[in-house]
N, C-alpha and C positions, 0 to 999 in steps of 0.2 A: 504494500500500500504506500503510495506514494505523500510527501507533506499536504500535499494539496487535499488528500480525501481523510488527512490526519486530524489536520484542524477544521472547524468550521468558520465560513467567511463573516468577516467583521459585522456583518449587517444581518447574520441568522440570530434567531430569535433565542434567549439561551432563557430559560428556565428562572424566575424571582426577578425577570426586569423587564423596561416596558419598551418599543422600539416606537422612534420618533414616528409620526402620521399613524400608526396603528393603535388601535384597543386593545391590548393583548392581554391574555390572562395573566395576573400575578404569577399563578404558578401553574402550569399546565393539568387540566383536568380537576382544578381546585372544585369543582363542586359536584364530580361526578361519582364522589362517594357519603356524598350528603343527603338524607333520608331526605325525599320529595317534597315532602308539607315546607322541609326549614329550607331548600333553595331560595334565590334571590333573583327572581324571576328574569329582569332586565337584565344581568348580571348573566346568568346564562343563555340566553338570545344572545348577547355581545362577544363571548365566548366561543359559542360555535360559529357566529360570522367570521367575527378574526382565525379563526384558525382553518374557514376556508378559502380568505385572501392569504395565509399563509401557506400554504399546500400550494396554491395556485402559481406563488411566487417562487417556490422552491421547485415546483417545474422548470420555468422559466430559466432558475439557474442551473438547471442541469443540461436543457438545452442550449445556452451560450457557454458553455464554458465554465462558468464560476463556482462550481459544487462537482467535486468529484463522483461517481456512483453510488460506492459503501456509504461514503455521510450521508447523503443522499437518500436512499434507500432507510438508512438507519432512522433520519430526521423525520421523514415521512410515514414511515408505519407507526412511529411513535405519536404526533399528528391526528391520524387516522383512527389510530386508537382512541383515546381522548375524544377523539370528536362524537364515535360510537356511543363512548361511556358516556357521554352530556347527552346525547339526544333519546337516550334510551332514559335517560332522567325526566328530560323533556314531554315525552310517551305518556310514562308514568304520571307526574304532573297533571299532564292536560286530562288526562282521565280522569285523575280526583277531583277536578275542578270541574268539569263537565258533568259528574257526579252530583257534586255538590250544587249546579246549577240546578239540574231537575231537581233534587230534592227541596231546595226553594220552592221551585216552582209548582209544584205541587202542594208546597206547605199553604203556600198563595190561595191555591183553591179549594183546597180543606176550609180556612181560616174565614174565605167567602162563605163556602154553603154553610157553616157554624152559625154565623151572622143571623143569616138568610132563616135559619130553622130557630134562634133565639136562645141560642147555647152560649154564646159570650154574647157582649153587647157592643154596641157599635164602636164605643172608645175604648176599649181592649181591640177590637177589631182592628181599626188606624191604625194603633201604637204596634201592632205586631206588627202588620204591614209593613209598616215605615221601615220598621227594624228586620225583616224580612228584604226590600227592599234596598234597603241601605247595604247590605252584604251581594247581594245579585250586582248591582252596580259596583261596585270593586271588584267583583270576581271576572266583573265581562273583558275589560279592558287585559286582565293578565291570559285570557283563555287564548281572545285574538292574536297573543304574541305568542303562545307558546303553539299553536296553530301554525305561525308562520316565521321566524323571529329573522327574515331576512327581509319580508316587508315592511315588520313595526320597529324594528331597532333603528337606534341613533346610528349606526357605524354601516359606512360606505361600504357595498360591495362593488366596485369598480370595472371588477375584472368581468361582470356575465357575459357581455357581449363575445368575448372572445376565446372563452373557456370550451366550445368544441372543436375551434381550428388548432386553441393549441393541445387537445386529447389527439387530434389527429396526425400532428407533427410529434406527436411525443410517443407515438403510437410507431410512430416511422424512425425515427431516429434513436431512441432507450438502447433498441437490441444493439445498436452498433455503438452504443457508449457504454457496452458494461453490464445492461441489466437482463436479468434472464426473462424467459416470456411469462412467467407466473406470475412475478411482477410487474411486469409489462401489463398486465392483460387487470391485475386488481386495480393500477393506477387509472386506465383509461376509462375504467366502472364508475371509480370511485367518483372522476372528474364528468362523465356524464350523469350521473348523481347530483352531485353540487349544479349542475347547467339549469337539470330539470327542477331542482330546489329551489333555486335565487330566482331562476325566471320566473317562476308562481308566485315567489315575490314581490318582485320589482314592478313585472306585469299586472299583477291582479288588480 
């Protein structure tokens, strides 16, 4: 192995730091072994973006040159992984929250027909509402991001536009810099994965 595939280049993303223009996680994977209810919803949207403008870029350097194959390969599944572990969080999450929304919602028209039949009365009625209510509207807003956290997050994805031309140049060129077709063949998935992700996006 050559210095070049020894070290990583000055502008790869190391582990407890933040790279200028990027959001990047503190520490990679930081919330992907965090029970579902205590994740930090925005925080994890942000998360998996950054770490698919990072994938995208660490293509990029293996096609010019600046990232030998072994780091390469090694940065990337590590990456990959990570991003698995958040969004299988994410999964989880929006389930308990879309959970929790029916069950509002259903408490809503229990709480009516109670009303209606003379079981509570009308100012118990309200106040549950309200407070029924009041939780439906904080949950909506977190459900829509974890739904999609490359449409509702703050952090640019830049790259959509161009991210099948370069599955297709990196699909062509890998084998002749080094990388076997196994990996070859996981990366170009992975990167039409992210295409079809961010487009639903960015588009919706």
């Amino acid at each position: 192995m050559t210095k070049e595939t020894e070290e990583a280049p000055e502008d790869a993303p190391k582990e407890g730091t933040y790279v200028q223009g990027e959001q990047y996680p503190t520490q990679l994977g930081d919330t992907a072994t965090v029970p579902p209810k205590e994740i930090n919803i925005k925080r994890l949207s942000d998360q998996l973006v950054a770490l698919v403008n990072w994938r995208v870029k660490l293509v990029r350097m293996l096609l010019t040159r600046e990232m030998g194959p072994d780091l390469f390969n090694e940065i990337y599944s590590e990456y990959l992984e990570k991003a698995k572990e958040l969004d299988q969080n994410r999964v989880k999450l929006f389930k308990t929250i879309s959970g929790r929304i029916e069950s509002l919602a259903f408490e809503l028209q229990q709480l009516k027909l109670r009303c209606e039949a003379g079981q509570i009365s009308a100012k118990e009625y309200i106040d549950r509402k309200l407070k029924v209510d009041r939780e439906m509207w904080a949950l909506g807003p977190k459900l829509v991001m974890l739904q999609n956290p490359y449409k509702t997050t703050g952090v640019s994805v830049s790259t959509y536009g161009h991210i099948l031309d370069l599955a297709d140049n990196f699909e062509k060129e890998a084998p002749m810099l080094g990388l076997d077709a196994r990996t070859v063949t996981t990366i170009v998935k992975d990167l039409k994965r992210i295409h079809m992700a961010v487009g639903a996006g960015t588009q919706g």
